[in-house]
FIKOLZA-1660 file (N, C-alpha, C; in steps of 0.1 Angstrom, whole numbers, plus 5000, padded with zeros to 4 digits):
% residues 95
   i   px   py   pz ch aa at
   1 4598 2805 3678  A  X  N
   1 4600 2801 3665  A  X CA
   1 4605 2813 3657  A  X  C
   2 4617 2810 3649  A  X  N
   2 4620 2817 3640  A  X CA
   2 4613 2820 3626  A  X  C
   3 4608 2833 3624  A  X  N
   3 4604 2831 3606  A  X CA
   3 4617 2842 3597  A  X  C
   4 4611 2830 3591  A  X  N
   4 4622 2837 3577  A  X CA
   4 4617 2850 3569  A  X  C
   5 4620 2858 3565  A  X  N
   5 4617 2865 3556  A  X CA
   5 4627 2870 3540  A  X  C
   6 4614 2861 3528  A  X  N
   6 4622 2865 3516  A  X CA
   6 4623 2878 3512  A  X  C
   7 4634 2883 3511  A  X  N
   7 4636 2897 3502  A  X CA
   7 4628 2898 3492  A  X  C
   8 4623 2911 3489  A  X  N
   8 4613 2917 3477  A  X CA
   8 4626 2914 3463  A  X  C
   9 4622 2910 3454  A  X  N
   9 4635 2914 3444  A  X CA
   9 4623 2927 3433  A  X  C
  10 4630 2934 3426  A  X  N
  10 4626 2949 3421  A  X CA
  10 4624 2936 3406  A  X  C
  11 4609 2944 3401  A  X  N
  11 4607 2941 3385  A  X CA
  11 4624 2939 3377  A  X  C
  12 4630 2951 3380  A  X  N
  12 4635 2948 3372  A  X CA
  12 4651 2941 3372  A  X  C
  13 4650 2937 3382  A  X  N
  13 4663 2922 3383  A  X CA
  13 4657 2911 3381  A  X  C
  14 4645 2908 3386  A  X  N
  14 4638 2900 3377  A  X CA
  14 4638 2894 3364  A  X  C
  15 4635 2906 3360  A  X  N
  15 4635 2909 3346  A  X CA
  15 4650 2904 3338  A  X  C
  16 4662 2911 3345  A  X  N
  16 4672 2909 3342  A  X CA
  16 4678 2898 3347  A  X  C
  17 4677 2893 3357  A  X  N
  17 4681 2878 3358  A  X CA
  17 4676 2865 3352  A  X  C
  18 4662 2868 3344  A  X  N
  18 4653 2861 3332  A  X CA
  18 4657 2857 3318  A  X  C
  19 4662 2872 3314  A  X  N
  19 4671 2875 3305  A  X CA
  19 4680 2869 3302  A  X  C
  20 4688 2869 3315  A  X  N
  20 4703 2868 3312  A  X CA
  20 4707 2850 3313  A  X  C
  21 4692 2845 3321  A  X  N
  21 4696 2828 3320  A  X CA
  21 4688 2822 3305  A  X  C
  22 4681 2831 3300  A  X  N
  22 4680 2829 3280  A  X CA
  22 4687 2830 3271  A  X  C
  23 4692 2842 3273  A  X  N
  23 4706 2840 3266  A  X CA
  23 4714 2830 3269  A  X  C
  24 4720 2830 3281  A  X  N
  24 4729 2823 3284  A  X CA
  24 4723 2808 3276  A  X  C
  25 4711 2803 3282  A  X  N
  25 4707 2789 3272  A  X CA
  25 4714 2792 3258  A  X  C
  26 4710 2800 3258  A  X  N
  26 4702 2803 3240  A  X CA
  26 4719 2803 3234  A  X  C
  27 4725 2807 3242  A  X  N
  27 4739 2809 3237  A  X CA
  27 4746 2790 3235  A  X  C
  28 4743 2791 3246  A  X  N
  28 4753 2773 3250  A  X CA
  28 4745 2763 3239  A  X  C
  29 4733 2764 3237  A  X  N
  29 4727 2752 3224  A  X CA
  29 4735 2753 3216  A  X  C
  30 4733 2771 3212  A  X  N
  30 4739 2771 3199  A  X CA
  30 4751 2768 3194  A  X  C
  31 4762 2774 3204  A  X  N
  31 4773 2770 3199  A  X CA
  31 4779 2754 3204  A  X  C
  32 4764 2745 3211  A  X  N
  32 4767 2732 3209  A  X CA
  32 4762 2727 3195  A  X  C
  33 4751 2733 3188  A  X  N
  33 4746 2728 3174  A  X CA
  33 4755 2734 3168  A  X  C
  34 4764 2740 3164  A  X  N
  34 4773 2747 3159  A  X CA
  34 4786 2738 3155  A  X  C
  35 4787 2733 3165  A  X  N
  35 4797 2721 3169  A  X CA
  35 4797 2707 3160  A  X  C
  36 4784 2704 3167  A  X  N
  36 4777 2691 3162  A  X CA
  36 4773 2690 3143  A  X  C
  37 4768 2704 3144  A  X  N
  37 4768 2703 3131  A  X CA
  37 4780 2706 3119  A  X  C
  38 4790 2711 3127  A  X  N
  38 4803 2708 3120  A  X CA
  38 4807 2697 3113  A  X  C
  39 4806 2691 3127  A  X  N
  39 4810 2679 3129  A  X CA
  39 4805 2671 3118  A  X  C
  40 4792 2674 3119  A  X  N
  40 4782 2663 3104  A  X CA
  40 4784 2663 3095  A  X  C
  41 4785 2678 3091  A  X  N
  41 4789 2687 3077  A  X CA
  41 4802 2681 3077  A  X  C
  42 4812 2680 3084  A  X  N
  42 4830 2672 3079  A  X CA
  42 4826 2659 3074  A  X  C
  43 4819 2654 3084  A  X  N
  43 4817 2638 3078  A  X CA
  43 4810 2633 3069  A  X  C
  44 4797 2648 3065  A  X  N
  44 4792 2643 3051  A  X CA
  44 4799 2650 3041  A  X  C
  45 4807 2655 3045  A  X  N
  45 4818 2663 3030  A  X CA
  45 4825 2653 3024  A  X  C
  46 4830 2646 3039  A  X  N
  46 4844 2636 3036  A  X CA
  46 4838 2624 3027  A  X  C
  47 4825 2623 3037  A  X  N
  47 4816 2607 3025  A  X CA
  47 4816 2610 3013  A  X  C
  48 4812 2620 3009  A  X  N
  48 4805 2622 2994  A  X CA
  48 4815 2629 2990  A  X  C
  49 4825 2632 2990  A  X  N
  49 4839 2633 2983  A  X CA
  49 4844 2623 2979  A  X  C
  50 4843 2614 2991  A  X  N
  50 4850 2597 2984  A  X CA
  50 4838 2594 2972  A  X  C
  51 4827 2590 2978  A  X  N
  51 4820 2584 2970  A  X CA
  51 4821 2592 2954  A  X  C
  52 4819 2605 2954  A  X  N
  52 4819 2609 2940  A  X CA
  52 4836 2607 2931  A  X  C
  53 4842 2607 2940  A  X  N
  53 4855 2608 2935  A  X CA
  53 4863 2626 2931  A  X  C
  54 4857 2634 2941  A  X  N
  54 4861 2644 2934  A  X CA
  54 4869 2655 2944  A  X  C
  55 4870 2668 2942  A  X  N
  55 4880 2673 2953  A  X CA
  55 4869 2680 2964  A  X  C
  56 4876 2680 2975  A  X  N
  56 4866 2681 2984  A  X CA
  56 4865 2697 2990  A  X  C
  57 4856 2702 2993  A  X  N
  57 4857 2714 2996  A  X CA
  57 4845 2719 3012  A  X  C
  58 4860 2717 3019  A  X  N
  58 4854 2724 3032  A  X CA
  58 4845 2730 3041  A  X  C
  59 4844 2744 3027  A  X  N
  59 4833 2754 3029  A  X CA
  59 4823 2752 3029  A  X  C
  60 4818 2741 3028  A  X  N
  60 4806 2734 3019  A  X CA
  60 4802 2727 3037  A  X  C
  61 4807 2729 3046  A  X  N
  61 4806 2720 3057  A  X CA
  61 4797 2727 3067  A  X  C
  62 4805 2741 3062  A  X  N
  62 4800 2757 3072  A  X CA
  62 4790 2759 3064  A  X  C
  63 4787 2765 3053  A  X  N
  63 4777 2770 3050  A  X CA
  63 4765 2761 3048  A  X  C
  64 4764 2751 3047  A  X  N
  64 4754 2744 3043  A  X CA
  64 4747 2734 3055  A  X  C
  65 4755 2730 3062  A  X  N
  65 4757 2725 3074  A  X CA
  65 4753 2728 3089  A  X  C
  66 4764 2734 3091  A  X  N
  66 4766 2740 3102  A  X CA
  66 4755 2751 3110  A  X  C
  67 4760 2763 3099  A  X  N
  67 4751 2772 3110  A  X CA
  67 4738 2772 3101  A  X  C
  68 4730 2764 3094  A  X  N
  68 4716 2763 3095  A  X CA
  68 4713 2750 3108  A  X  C
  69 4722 2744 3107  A  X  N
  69 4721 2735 3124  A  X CA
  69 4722 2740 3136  A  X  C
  70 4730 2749 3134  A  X  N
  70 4730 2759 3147  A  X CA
  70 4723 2771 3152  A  X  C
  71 4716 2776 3138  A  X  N
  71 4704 2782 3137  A  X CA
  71 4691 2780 3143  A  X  C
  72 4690 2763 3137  A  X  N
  72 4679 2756 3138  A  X CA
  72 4680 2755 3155  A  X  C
  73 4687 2750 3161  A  X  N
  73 4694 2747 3172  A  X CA
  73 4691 2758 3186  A  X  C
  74 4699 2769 3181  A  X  N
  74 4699 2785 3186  A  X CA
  74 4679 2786 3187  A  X  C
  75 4672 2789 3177  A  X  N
  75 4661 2795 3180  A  X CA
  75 4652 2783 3188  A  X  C
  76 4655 2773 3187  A  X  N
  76 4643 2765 3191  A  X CA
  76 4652 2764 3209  A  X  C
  77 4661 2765 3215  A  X  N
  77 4664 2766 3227  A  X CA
  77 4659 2784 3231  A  X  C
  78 4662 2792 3225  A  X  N
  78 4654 2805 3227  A  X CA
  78 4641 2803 3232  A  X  C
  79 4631 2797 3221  A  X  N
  79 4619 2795 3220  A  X CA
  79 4615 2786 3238  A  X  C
  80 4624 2773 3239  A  X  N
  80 4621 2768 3250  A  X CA
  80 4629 2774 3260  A  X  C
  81 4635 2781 3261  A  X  N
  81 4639 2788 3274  A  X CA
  81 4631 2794 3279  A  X  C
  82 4628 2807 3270  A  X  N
  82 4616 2814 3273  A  X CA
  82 4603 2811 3276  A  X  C
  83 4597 2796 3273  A  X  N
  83 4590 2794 3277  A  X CA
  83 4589 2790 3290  A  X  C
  84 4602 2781 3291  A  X  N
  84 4600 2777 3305  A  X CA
  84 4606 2787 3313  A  X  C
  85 4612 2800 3315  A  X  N
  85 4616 2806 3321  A  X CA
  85 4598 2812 3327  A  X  C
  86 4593 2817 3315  A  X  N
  86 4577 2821 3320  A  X CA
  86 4572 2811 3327  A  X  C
  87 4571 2803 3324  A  X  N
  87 4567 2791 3335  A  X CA
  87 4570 2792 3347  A  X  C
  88 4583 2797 3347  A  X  N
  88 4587 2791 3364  A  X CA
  88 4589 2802 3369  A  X  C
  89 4587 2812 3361  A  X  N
  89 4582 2827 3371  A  X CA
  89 4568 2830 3374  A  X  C
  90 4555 2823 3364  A  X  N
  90 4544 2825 3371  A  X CA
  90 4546 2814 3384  A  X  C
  91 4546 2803 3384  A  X  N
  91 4546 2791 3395  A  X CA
  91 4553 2799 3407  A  X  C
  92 4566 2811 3403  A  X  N
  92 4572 2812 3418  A  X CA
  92 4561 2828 3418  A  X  C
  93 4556 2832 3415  A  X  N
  93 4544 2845 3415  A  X CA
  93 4530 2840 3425  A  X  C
  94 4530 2830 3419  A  X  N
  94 4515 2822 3422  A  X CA
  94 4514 2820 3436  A  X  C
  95 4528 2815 3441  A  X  N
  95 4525 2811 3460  A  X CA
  95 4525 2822 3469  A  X  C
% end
């Protein structure tokens, strides 16, 4: 019978390959809430421009909009990456 043997990986690629799949989350939410909240911010610019009757102003889409959605967006995928990243490195520690 053949046994397998898993390679040791060092603390610190661990470490760094932990890292680098949080960011990478942390990155992709964001610039999907970034997106999305554009997107909301155009379509409630465009609403309430008609409805008030008045000139409409774009900036109003980004700043108000947008990246507090992608903010909001950005930290709460941080927050659950990390968590579950620690999760699923005690679970692979534990066996």
């Amino acid at each position: 019978m053949a046994t397998t043997q898993h390679a040791k990986r060092s603390k610190a690629s661990i470490i760094l390959g932990s890292a680098a799949r949080v960011l990478f989350t942390t990155l992709l939410f964001t610039a999907g809430g970034m997106g999305a909240g554009l997107f909301l911010g155009i379509i409630g610019t465009i609403v309430y421009g008609m409805i008030k009757g008045s000139q409409i102003d774009m900036t109003n889409a980004y700043k108000h909009v947008a990246i507090p959605v992608a903010l909001t967006i950005g930290a709460t995928a941080f927050v659950a990456a990390l968590v579950l990243e620690v999760r699923a490195q005690r679970e692979r520690t534990s066996r």
